[in-house]
ROSEMI-813531 format. One record per residue: residue number from 1; residue in one letter; x, z, y of N, C-alpha, C in turn. Coordinates in pm, 1 decimal, padded with zeros to 6 digits. Layout:
NUM  A  X  Z  Y  X  Z  Y  X  Z  Y
...
end
This chain:
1  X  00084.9  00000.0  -00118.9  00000.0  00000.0  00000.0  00088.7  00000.0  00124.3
2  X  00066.1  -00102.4  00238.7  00128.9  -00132.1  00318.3  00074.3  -00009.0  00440.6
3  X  00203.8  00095.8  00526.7  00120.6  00168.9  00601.5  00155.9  00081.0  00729.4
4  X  00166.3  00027.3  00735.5  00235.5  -00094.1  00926.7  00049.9  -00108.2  00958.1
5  X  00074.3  -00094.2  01088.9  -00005.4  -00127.7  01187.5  00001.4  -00284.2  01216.4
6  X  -00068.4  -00373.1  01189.7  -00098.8  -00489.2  01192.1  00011.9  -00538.2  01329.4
7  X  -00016.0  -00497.8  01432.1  00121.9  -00499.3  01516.3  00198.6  -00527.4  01550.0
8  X  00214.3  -00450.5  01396.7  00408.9  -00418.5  01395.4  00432.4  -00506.3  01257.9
9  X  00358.2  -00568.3  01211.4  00402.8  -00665.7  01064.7  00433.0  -00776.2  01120.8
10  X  00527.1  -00868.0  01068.8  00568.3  -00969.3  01087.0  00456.1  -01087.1  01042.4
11  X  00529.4  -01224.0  01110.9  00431.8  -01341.8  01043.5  00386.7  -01353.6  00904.2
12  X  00519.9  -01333.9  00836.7  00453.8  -01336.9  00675.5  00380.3  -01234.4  00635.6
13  X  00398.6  -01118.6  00715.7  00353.9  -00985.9  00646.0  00219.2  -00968.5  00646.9
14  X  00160.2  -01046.1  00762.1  00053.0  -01060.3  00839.2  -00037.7  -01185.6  00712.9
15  X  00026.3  -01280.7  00708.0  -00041.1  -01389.5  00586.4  -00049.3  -01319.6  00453.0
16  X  00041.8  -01220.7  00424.6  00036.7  -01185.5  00270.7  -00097.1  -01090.2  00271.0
17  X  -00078.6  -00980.1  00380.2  -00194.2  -00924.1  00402.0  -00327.9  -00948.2  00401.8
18  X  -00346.4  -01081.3  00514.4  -00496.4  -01179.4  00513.9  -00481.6  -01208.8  00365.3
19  X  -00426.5  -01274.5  00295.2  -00426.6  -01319.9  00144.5  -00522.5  -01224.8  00066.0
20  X  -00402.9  -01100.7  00022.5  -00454.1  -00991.9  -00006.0  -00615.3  -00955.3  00015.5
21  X  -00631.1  -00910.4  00131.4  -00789.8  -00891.8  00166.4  -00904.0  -01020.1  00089.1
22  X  -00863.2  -01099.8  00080.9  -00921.5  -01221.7  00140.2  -00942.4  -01223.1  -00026.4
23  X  -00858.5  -01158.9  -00105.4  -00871.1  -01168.1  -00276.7  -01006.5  -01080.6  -00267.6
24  X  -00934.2  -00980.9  -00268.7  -01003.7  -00805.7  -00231.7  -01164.0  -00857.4  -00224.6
25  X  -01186.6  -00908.5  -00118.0  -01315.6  -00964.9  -00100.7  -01370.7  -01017.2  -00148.7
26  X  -01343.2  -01150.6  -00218.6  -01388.6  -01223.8  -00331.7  -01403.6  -01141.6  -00389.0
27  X  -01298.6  -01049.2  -00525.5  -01385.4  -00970.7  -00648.8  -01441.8  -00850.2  -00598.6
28  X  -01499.3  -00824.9  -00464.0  -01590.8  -00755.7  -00430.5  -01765.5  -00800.6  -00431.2
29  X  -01725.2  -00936.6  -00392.3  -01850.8  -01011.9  -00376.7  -01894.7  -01083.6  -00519.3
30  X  -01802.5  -01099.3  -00609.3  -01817.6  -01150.9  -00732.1  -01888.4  -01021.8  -00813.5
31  X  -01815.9  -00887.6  -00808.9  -01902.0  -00791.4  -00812.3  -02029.6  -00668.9  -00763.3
32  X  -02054.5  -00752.4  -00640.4  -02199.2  -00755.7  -00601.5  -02202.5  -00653.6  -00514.0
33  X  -02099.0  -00584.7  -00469.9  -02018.6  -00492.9  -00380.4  -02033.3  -00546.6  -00261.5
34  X  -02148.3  -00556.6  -00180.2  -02146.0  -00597.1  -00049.5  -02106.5  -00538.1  00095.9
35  X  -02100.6  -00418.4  00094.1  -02048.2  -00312.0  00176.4  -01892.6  -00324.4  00173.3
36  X  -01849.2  -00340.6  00054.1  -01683.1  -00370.9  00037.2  -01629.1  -00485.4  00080.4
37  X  -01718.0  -00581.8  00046.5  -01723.1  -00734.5  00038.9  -01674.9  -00771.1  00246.4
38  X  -01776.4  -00700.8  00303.5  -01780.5  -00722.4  00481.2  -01648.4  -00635.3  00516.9
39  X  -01615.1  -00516.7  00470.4  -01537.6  -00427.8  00503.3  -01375.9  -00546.0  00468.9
40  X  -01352.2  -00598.7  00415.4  -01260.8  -00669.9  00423.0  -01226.5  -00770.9  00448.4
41  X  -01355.0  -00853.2  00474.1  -01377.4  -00963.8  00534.5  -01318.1  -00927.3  00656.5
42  X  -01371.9  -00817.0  00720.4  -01366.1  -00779.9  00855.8  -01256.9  -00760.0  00922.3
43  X  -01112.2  -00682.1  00779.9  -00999.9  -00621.0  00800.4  -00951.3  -00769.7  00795.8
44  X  -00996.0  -00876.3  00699.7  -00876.8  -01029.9  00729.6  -00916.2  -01061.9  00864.6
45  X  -01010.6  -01056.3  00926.8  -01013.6  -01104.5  01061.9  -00952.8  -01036.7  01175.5
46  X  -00929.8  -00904.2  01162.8  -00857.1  -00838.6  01242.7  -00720.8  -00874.3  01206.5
47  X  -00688.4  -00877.3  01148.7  -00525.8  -00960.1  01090.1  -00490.3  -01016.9  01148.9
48  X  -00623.8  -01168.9  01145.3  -00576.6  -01290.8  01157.2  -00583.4  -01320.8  01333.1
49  X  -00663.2  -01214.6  01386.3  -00635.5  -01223.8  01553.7  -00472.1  -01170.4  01585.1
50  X  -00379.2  -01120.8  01506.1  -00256.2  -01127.1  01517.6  -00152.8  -01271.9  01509.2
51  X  -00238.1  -01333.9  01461.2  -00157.3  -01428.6  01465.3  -00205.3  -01566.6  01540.3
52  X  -00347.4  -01502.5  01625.4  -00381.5  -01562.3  01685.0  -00327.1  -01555.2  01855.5
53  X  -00341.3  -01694.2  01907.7  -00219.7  -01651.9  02050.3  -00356.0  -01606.9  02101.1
54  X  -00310.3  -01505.0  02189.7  -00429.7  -01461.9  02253.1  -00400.3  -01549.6  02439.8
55  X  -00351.7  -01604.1  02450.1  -00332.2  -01734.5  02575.0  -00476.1  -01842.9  02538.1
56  X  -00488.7  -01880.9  02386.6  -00618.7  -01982.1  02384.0  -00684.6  -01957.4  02380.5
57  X  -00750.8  -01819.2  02433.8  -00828.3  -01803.1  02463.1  -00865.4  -01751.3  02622.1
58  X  -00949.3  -01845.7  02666.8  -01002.1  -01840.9  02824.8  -01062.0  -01772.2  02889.7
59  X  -01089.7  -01666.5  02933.0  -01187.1  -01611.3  03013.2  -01274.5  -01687.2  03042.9
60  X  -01410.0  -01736.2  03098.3  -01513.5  -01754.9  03173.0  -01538.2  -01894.2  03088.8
61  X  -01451.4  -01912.7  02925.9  -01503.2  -02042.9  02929.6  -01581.9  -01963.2  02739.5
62  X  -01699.5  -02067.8  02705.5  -01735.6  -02103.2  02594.7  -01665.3  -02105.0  02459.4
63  X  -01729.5  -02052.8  02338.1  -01632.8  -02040.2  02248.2  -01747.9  -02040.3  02124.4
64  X  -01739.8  -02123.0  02042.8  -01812.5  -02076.6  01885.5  -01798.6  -02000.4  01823.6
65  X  -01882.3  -01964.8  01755.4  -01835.3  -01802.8  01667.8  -01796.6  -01822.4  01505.6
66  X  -01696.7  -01851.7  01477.8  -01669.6  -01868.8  01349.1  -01774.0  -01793.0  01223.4
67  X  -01831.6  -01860.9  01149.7  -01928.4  -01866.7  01087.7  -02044.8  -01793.9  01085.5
68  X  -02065.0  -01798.4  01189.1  -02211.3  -01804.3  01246.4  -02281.1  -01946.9  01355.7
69  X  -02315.9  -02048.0  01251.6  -02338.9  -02172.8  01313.0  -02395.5  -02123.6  01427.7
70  X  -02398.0  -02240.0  01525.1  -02491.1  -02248.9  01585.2  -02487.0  -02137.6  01709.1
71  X  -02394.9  -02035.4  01715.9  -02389.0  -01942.7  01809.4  -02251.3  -01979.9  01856.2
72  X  -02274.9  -01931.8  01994.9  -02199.8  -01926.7  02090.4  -02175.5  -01800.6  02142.9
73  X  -02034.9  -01765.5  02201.0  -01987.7  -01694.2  02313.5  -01934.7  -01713.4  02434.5
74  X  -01973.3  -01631.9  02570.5  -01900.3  -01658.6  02671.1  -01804.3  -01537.3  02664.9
75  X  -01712.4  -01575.2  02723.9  -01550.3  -01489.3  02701.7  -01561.5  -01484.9  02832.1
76  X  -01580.7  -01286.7  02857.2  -01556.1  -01274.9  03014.9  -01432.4  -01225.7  03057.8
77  X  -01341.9  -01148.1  02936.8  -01211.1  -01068.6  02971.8  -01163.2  -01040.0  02849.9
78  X  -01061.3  -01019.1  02807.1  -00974.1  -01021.3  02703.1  -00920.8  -00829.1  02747.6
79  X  -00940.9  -00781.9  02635.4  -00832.8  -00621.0  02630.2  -00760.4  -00664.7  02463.3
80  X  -00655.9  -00622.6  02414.5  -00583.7  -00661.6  02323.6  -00578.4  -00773.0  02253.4
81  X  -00701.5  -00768.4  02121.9  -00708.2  -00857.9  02013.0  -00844.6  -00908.4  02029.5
82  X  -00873.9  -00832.4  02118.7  -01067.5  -00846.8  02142.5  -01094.3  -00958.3  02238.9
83  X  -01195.9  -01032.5  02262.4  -01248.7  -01074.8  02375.6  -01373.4  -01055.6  02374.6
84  X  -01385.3  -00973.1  02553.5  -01537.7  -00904.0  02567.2  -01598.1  -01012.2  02638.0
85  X  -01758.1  -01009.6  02577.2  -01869.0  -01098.6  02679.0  -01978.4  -01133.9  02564.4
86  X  -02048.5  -01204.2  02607.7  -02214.7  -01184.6  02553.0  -02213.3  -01338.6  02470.0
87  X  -02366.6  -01334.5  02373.3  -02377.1  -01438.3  02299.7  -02436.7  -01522.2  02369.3
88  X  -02488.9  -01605.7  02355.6  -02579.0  -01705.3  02392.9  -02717.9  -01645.3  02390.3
89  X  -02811.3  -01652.5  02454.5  -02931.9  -01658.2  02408.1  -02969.1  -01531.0  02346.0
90  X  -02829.5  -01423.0  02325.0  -02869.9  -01307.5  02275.0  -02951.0  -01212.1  02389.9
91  X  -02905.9  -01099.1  02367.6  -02996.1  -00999.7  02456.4  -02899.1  -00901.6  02575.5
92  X  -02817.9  -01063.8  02569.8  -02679.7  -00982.6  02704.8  -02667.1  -00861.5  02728.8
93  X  -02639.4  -00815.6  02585.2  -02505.6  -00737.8  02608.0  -02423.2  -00735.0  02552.1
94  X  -02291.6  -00692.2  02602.9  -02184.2  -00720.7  02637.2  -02150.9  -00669.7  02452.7
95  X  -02007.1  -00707.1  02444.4  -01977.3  -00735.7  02266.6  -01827.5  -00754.1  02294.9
96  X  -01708.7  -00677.4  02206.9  -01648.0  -00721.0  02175.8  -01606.7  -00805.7  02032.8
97  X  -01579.0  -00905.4  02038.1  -01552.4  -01018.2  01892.7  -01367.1  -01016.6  01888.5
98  X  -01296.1  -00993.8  01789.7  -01177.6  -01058.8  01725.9  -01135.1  -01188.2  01779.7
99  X  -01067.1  -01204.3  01884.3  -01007.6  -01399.0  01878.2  -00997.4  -01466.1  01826.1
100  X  -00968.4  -01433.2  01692.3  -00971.7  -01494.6  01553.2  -01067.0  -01567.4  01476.9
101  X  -01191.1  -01525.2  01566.6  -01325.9  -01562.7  01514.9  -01390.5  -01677.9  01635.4
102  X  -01303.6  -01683.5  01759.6  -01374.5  -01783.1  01840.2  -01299.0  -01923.2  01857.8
103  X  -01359.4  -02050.8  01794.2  -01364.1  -02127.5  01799.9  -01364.0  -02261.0  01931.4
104  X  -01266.5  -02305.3  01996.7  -01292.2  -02421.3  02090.2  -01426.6  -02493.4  02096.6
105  X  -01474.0  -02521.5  02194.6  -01613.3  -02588.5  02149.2  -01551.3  -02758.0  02144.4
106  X  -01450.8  -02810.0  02189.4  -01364.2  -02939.0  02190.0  -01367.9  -02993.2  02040.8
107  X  -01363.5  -02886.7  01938.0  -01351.4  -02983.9  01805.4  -01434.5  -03056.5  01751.0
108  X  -01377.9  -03150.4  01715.4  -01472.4  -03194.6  01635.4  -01522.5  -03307.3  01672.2
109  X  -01475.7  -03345.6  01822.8  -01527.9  -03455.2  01917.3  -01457.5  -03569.0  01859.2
end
């Protein structure tokens, strides 16, 4: 068991980790363990905003929400790994999401 603060792990340490989880999760969900199943889903996404640059992501501009079709975020301010601001169409309020999880709306064009 790795005790490093996401942080402080290096690039690979950071991929072996997402890996890891990303198993973890599968034979959680294969065994019907759904509480376990999100709980690590959740920990690869916090990971993977480490290795996400937090520069591509914009303040005041639009962003998709990685797998949740169809929804959108506006990105009003960035504090660490987070970017705070509201959904689309939700019930404005304010949310922090993982960087890791917001998507360019440019792809795909």
């Amino acid at each position: 068991m790795n005790n490093k603060k996401y942080s402080q792990m290096s690039e690979q340490e950071l991929r072996t980790e997402i890996a890891n989880l990303k198993e973890k999760a599968r034979k959680a969900e294969q065994l019907g363990i759904v509480n376990e199943y999100a709980v690590y889903e959740r920990k690869a996404m916090m990971a993977q905003s480490f290795l996400t640059d937090v520069n591509s992501i914009k303040p005041g501009e639009m962003y998709r929400i990685s797998g949740d079709p169809g929804m959108f975020f506006q990105v009003e301010y960035l504090k660490g790994k987070f970017a705070w601001g509201y959904r689309l169409g939700g019930d404005k309020y304010e949310e922090a999401l993982p960087i890791s999880i917001l998507e360019p709306l440019e792809e795909g064009k």
